[in-house]
FIMAR-389880 format. One record per atom (N, C-alpha, C): residue in one letter; y, x, z. Coordinates in steps of 0.2 Angstrom, whole numbers, padded with zeros to 4 digits, always signed. Layout:
% FIMAR-389880
aYXZ ...
***
This chain:
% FIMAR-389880
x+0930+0773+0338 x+0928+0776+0332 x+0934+0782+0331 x+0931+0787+0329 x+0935+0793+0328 x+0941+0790+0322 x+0947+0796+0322 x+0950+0797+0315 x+0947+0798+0307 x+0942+0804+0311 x+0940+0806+0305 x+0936+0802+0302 x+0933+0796+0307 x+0928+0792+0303 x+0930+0786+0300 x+0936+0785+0304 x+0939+0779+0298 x+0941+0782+0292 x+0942+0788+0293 x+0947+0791+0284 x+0943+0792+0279 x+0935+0792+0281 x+0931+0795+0279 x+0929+0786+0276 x+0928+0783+0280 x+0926+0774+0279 x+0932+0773+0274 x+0937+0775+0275 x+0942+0772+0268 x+0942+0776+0263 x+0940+0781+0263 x+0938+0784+0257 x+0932+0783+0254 x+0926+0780+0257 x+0921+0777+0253 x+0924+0771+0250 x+0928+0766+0255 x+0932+0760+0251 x+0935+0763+0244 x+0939+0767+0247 x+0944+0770+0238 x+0940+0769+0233 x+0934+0773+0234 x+0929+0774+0230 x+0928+0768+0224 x+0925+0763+0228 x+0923+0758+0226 x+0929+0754+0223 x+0934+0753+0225 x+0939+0750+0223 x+0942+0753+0215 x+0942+0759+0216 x+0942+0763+0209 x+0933+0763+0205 x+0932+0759+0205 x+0925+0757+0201 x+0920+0763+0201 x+0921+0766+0207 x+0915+0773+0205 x+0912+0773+0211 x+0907+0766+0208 x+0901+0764+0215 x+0897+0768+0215 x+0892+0772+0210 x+0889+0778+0213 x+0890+0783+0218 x+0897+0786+0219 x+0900+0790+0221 x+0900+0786+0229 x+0904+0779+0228 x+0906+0777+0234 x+0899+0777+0240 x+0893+0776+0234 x+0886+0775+0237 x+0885+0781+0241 x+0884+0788+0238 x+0882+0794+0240 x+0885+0795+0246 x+0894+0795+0247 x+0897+0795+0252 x+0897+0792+0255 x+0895+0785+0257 x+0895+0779+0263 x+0888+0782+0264 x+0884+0782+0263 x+0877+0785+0264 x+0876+0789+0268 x+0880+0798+0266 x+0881+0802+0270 x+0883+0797+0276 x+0887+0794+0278 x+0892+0793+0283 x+0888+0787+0286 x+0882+0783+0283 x+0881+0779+0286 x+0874+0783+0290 x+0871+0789+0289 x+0868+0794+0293 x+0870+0796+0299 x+0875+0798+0298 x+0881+0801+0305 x+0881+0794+0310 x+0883+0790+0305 x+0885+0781+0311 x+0881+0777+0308 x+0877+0777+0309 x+0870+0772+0307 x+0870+0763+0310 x+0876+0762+0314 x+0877+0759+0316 x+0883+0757+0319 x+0887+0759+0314 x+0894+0758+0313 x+0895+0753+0308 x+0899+0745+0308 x+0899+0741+0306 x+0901+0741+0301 x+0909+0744+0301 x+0913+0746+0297 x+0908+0751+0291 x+0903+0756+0292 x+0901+0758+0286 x+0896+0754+0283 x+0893+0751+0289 x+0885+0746+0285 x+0890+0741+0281 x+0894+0737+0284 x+0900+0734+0277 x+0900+0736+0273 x+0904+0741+0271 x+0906+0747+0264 x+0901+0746+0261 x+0896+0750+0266 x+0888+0752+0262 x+0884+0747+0259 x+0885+0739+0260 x+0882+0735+0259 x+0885+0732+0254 x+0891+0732+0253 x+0896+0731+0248 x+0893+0733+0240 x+0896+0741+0243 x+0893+0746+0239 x+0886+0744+0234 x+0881+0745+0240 x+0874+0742+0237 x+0874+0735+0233 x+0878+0731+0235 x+0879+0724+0230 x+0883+0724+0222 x+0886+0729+0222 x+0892+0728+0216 x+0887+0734+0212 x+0881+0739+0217 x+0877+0743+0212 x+0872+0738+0211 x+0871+0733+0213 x+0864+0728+0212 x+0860+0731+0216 x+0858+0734+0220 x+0854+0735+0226 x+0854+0731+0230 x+0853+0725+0230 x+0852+0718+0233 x+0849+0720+0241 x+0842+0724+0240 x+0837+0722+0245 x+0840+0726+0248 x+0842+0731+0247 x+0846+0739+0252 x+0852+0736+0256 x+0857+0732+0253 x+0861+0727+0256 x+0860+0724+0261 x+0856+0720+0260 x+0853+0716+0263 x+0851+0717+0271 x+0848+0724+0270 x+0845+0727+0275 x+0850+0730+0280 x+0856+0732+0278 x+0861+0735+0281 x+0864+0729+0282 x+0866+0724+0279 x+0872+0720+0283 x+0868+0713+0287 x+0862+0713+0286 x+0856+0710+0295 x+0859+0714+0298 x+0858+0719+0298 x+0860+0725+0305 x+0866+0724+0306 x+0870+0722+0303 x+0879+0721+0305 x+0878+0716+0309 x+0875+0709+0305 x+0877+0705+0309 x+0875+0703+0316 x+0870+0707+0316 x+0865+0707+0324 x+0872+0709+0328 x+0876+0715+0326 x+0880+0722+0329 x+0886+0716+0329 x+0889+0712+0325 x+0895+0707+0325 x+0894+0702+0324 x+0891+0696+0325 x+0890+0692+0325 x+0894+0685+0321 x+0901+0688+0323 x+0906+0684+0320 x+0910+0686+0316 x+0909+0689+0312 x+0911+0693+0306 x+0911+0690+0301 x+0917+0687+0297 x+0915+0682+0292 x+0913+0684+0286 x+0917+0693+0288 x+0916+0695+0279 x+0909+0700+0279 x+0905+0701+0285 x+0899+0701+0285 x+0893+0696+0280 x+0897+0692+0286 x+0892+0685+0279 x+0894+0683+0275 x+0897+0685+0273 x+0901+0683+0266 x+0898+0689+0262 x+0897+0695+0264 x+0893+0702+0259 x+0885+0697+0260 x+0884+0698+0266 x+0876+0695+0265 x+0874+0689+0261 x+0878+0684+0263 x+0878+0680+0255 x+0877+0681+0248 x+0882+0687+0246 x+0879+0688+0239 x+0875+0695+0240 x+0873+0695+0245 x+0867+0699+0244 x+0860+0697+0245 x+0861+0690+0250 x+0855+0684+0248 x+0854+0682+0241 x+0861+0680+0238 x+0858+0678+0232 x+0858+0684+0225 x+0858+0690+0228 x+0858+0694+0220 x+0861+0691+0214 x+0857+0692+0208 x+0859+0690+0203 x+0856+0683+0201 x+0864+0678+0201 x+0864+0671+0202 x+0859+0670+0195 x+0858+0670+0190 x+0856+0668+0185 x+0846+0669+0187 x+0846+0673+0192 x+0838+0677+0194 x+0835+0673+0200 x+0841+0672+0203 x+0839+0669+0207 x+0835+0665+0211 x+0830+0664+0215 x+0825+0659+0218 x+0829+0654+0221 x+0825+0649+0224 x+0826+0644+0228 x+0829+0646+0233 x+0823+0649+0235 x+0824+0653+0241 x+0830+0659+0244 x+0833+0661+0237 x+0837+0667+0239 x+0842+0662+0238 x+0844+0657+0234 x+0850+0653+0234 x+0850+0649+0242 x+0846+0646+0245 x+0847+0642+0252 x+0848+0646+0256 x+0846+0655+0257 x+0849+0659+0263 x+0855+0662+0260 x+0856+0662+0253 x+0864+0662+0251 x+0869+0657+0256 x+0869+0651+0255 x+0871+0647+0257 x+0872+0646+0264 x+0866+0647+0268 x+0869+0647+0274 x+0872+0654+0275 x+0873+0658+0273 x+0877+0663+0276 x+0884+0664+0272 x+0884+0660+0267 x+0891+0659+0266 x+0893+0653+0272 x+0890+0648+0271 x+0890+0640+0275 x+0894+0644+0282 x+0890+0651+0287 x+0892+0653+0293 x+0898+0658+0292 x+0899+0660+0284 x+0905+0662+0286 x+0913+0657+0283 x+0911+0652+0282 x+0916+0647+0281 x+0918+0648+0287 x+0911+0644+0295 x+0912+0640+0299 x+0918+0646+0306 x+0915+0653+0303 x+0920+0657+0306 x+0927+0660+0305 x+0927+0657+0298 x+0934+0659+0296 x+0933+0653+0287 x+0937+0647+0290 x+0936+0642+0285 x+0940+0642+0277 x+0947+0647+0279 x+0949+0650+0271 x+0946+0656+0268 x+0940+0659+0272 x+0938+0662+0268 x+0937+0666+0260 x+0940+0670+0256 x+0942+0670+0252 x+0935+0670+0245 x+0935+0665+0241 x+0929+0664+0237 x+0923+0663+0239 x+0923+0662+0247 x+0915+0659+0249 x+0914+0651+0247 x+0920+0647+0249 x+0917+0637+0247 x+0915+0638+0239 x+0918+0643+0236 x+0920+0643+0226 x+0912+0648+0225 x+0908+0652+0228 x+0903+0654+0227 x+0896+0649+0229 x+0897+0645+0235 x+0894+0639+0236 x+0893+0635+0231 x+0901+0633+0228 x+0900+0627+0223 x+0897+0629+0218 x+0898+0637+0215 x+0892+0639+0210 x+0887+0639+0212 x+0884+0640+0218 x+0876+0641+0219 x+0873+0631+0217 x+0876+0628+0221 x+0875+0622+0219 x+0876+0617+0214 x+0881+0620+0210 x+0880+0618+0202 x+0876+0623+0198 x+0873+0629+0198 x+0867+0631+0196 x+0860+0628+0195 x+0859+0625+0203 x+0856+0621+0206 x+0855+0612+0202 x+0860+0611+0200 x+0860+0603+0196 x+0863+0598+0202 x+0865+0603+0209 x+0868+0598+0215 x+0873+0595+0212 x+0876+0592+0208 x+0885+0591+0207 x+0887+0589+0213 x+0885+0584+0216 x+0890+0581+0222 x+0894+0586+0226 x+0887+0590+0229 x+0888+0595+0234 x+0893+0602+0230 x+0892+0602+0221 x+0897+0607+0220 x+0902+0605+0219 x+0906+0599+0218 x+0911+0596+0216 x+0914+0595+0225 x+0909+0595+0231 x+0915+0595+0239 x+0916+0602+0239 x+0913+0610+0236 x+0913+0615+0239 x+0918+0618+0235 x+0919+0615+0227 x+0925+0618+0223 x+0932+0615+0224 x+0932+0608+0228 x+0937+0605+0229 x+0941+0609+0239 x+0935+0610+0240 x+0934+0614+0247 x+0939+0623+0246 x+0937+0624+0238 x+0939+0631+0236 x+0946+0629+0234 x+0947+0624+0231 x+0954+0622+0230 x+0959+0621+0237 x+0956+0617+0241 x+0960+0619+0246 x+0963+0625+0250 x+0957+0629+0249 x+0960+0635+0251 x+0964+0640+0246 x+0964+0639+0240 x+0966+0643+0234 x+0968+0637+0229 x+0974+0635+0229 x+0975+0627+0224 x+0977+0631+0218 x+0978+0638+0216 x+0979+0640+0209 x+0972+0644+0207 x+0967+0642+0209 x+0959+0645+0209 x+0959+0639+0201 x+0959+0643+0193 x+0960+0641+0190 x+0952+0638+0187 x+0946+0644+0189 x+0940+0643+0190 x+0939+0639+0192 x+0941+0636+0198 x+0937+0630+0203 x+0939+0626+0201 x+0944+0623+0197 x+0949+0619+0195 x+0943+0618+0188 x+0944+0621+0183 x+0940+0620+0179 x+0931+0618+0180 x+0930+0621+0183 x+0920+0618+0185 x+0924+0612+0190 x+0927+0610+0192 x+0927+0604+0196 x+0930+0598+0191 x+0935+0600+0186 x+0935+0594+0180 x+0929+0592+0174 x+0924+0599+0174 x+0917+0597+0170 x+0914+0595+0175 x+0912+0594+0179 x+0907+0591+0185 x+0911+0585+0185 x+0915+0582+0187 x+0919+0576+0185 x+0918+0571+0182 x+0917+0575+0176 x+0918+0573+0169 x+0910+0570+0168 x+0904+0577+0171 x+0896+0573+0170 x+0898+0568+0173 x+0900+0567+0180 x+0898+0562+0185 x+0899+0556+0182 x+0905+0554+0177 x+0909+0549+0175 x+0903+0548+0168 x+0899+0550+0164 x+0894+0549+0159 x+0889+0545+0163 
***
């Protein structure tokens, strides 16, 4: 990959990182035209598409990463929440292919940052407690000041013990 394309690929990042996901969208877009199958932009871009709630458009871009890198943990960590969109909307079905693609980017990179602690949400959504009480204890060991994880793992406790 060129210079120009990575300045270009951190400049759609800036974008996003300065909250101006429209902007970031139109520019990764352009750039995901040029490199259509450039990993680093379908990331950005799928990114992008998730934090604008274009769930399905995500989606569709970071399959095609993962075919392209297979071991890419923060691939499936983007496609995870772009499996499950909006957790509150959420199907069955969009939670259990959340999960396994959080689950595959655990298994590639085990501290993963907020994938065990979006797991234990998806399964305390769910009414799982057991399984979200091993995946927020799971998040604390990677993060043991994850003050969230901390707290949904003492109210799930707390059911368990009634």
């Amino acid at each position: 990959m060129d210079d120009q394309t990575k300045q270009q690929i951190n400049q759609g990042a800036q974008l996003l990182a300065q909250g101006q996901t429209a902007k970031a969208i139109e520019h990764l877009e352009a750039l995901h035209r040029e490199h259509p199958n450039n990993v680093l932009v379908l990331i950005n871009l799928g990114g992008a598409y998730i934090l604008g709630k274009k769930f399905k458009r995500a989606i569709s871009l970071l399959e095609t990463a993962a075919k392209l890198e297979p071991a890419d943990a923060m691939i499936w960590t983007n496609l995870g929440a772009a499996y499950l969109g909006n957790p509150t909307l959420a199907t069955d079905e969009q939670q259990q292919q959340a999960i396994a693609a959080f689950e595959r980017a655990l298994e590639l990179n085990p501290i993963a940052p907020n994938v065990a602690y979006n797991i234990g949400l998806i399964y305390r959504d769910r009414g799982e407690h057991l399984q979200a009480i091993a995946y927020f204890e799971q998040a604390l060991r990677t993060n043991s000041g994850d003050r969230d994880a901390q707290r949904l793992l003492a109210q799930l406790r707390q059911l368990g013990q009634k």
